[in-house]
C-alpha positions in Angstrom: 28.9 24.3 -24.4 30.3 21.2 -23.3 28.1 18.0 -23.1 26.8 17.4 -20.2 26.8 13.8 -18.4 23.6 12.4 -17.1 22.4 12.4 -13.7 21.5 8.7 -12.7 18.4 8.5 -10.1 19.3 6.3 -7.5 16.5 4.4 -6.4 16.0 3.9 -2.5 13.9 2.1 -0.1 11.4 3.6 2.1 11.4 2.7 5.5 10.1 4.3 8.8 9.6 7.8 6.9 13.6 7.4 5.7 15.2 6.3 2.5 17.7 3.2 3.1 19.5 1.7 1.0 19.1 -2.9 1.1 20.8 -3.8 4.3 22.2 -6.4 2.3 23.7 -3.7 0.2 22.4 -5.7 -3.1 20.7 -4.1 -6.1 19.1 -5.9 -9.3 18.5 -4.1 -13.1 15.6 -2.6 -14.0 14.6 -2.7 -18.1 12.3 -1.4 -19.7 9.5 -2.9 -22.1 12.2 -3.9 -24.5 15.2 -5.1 -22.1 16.7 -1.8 -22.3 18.3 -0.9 -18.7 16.5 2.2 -17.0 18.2 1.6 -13.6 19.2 -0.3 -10.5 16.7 -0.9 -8.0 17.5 -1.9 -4.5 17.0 -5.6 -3.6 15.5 -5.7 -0.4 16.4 -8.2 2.0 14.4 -10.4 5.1 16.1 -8.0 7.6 14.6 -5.2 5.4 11.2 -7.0 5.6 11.0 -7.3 9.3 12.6 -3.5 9.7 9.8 -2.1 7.6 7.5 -4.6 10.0 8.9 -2.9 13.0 8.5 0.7 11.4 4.8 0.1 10.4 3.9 -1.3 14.0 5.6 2.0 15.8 3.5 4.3 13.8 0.2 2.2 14.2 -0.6 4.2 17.5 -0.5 7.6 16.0 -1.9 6.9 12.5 -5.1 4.6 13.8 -5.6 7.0 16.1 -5.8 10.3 14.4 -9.1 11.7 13.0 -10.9 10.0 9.9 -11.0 13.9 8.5 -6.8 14.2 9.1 -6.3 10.8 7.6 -8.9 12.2 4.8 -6.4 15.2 4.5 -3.3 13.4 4.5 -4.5 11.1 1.5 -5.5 14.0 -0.4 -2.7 15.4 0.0 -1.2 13.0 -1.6 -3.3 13.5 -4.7 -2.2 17.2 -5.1 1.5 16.3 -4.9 1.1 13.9 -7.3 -0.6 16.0 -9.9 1.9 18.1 -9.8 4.8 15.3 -10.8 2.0 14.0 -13.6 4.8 14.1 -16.3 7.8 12.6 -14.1 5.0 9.5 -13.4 3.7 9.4 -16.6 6.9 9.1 -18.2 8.0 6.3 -15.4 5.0 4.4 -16.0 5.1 4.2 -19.7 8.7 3.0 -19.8 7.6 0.3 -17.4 4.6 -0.8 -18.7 5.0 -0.4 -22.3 2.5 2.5 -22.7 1.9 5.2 -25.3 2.4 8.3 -23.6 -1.5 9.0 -23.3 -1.8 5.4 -21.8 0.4 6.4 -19.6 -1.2 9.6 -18.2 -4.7 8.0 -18.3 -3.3 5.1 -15.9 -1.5 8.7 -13.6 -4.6 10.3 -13.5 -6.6 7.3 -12.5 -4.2 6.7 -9.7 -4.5 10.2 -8.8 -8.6 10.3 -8.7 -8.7 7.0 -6.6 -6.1 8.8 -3.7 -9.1 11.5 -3.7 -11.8 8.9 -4.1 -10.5 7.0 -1.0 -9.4 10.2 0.9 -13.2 11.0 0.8 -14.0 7.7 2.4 -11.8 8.1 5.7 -15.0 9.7 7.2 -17.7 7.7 6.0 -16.5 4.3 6.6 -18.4 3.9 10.1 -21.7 5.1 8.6 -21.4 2.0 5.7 -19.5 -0.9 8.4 -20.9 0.1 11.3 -24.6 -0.6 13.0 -26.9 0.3 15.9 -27.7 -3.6 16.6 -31.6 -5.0 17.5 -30.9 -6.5 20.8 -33.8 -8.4 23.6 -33.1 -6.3 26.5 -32.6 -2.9 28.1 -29.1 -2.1 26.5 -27.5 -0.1 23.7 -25.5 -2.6 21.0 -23.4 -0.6 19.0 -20.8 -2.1 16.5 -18.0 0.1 14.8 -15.4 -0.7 12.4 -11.5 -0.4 13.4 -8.6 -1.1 11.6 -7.0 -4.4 11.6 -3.2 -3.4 12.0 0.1 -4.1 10.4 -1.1 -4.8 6.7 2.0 -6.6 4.5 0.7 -5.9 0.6 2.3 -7.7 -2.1 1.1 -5.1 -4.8 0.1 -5.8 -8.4 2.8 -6.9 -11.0 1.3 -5.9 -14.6 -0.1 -2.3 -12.9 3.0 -0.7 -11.5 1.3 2.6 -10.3 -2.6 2.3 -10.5 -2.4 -1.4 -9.3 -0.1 -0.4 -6.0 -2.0 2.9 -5.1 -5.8 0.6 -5.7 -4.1 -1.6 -3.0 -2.2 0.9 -0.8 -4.9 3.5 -0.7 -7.5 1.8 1.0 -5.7 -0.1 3.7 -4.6 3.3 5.0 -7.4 5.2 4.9 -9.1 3.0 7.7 -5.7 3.5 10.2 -3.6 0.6 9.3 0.0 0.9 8.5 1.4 -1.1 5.6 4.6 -2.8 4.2 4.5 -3.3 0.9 6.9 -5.2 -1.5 6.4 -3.2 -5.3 6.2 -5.0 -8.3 9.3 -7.0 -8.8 9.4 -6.0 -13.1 8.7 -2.3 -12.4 9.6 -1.2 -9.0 10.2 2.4 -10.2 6.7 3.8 -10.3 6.6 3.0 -6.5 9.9 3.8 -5.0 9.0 7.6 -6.9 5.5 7.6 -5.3 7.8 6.7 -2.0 9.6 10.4 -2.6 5.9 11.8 -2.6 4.6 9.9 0.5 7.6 11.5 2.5 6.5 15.0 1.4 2.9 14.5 1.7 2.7 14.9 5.8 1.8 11.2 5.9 3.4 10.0 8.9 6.5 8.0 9.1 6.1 4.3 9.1 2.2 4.2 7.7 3.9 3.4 4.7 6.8 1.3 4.0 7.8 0.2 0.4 10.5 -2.2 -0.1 11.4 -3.4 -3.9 12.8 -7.0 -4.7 11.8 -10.5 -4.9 8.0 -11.0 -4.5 8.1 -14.5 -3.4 11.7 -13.9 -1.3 9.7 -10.8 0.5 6.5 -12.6 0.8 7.6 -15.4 3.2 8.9 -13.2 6.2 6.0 -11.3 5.6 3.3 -14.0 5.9 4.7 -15.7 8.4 5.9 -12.7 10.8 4.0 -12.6 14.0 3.7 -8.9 14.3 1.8 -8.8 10.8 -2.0 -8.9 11.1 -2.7 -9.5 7.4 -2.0 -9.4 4.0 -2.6 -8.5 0.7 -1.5 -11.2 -1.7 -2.8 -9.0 -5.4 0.6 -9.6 -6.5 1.5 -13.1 -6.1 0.8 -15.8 -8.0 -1.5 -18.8 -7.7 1.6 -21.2 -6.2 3.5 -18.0 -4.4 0.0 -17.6 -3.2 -1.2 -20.6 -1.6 2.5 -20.8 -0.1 2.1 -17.7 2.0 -2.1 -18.6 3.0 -0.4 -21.4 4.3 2.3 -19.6 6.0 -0.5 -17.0 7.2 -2.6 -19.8 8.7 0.1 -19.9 11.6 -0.9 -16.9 13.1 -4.1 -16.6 12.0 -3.6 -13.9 9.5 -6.3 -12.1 7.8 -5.9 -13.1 4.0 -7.2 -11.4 0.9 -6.2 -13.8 -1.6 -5.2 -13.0 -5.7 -8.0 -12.6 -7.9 -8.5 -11.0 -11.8 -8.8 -7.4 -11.2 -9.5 -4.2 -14.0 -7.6 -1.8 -12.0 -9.0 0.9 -14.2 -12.7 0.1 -13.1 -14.2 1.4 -10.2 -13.1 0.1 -7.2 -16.2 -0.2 -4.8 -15.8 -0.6 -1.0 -14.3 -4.8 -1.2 -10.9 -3.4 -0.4 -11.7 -0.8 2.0 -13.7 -3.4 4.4 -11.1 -6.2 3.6 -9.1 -5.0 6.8 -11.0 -4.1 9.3 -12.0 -5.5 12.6 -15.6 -5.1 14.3 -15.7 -3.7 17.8 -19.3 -4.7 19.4 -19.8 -2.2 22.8 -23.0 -3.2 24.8 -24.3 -0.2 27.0 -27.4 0.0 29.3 -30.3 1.6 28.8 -31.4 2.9 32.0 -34.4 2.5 33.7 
């Protein structure tokens, strides 16, 4: 039997529940650990930036305003379609990372127990952010958390897979859509867990994930006015206080980079991070 040639991957974005290539048409190598090539990622332009922008915006409505137990659903969903690529992943992982194989499926199934560990949250987020508020006079006060918007995430660059869904996960869960730029070294774990998003019944446009240049991403991101806040894990410290700055002009909501074990447990910091508080005074009666 004849050898048989290899079948390359090619590597798309993901964009408004659709798989485009760059705009721009540009791509940039992808290497392993050691240098070795593993493929060509796309390199994702501004016009891409503000497309995915435009995408996550449109599906706002629909995602923010479905049930806590669908979005619940949806995330788990996500789980079980993931467990069931664990050896595609865990091989992607540990040629982007460097990993023994059983580092590698450690850091799959921790990314796979945190999309049910946040999935279980969509319902219970209101009983921990919300509050029946003391008030001096005859009226109800009732606060309830609601989700900030069009979240840009600039996702981890040392934890390709773990790092991006302990990011991604959580801004979801609560009804915001997200754009996020993948780790600029190892893209590859992300644009895969793209293919799994579109099969997952997650509506189109909740998330967007664009691969390229973090800090040539970042900038349209921070400064776009249609972008409600953002997620700066993956930049660093100069990158960072760049795009606060850049943020500030539009008064942004800003989680800023800090030293994270993405391995630990999470707690409820991220899930909180993007929400907004809706205060509803109601009257008593007499």
């Amino acid at each position: 039997m004849a050898d048989r040639l290899s079948v390359f991957k090619t590597y798309k974005l993901y964009v408004g529940g659709k798989f485009p290539r760059s705009e721009s048409g540009r791509v940039y190598e992808v290497t392993d650990s050691e240098g070795n090539w593993l493929a060509n990622a796309p390199l994702a332009s501004r016009k891409d930036a503000r497309d995915a922008v435009v995408a996550a915006r449109k599906a706002f409505g629909g995602w923010s305003g479905a049930t806590a137990y669908n979005r619940g659903q949806i995330l788990y969903r996500v789980a079980e379609m993931l467990e069931g690529r664990r050896a595609q992943f865990t091989a992607e992982v540990a040629a982007a990372e460097g990993l023994a194989e059983a580092e590698a499926a450690a850091q799959v199934d921790a990314a796979v127990d945190r999309w049910v560990w946040y999935a279980g949250w969509s319902d219970k987020v209101a009983q921990i952010a919300g509050s029946a508020n003391p008030v001096a006079g005859p009226y109800f006060n009732l606060s309830s958390p609601e989700p900030t918007g069009v979240v840009a995430v600039l996702a981890p660059q040392e934890s390709s897979f773990l790092g991006l869904v302990s990011v991604l996960a959580p801004a979801i869960v609560t009804g915001n859509t997200v754009v996020a730029v993948a780790s600029e070294r190892a893209p590859l774990p992300a644009l895969s867990l793209a293919e799994v998003l579109a099969t997952s019944d997650l509506p189109g446009g909740v998330v967007n994930l664009l691969s390229g240049r973090t800090a040539e991403l970042g900038a349209p991101l921070a400064a776009h006015q249609d972008v409600n806040a953002i997620d700066l894990a993956g930049a660093d410290a100069e990158l960072a206080a760049e795009l606060e700055t850049a943020a500030a002009d539009n008064l942004k909501r800003v989680r800023r980079p800090a030293p994270v074990d993405w391995s630990a447990d999470p707690g409820t910091g991220r899930l909180l991070s993007f929400l907004e508080t809706k205060t509803v005074w109601h009257p008593t009666g007499v």
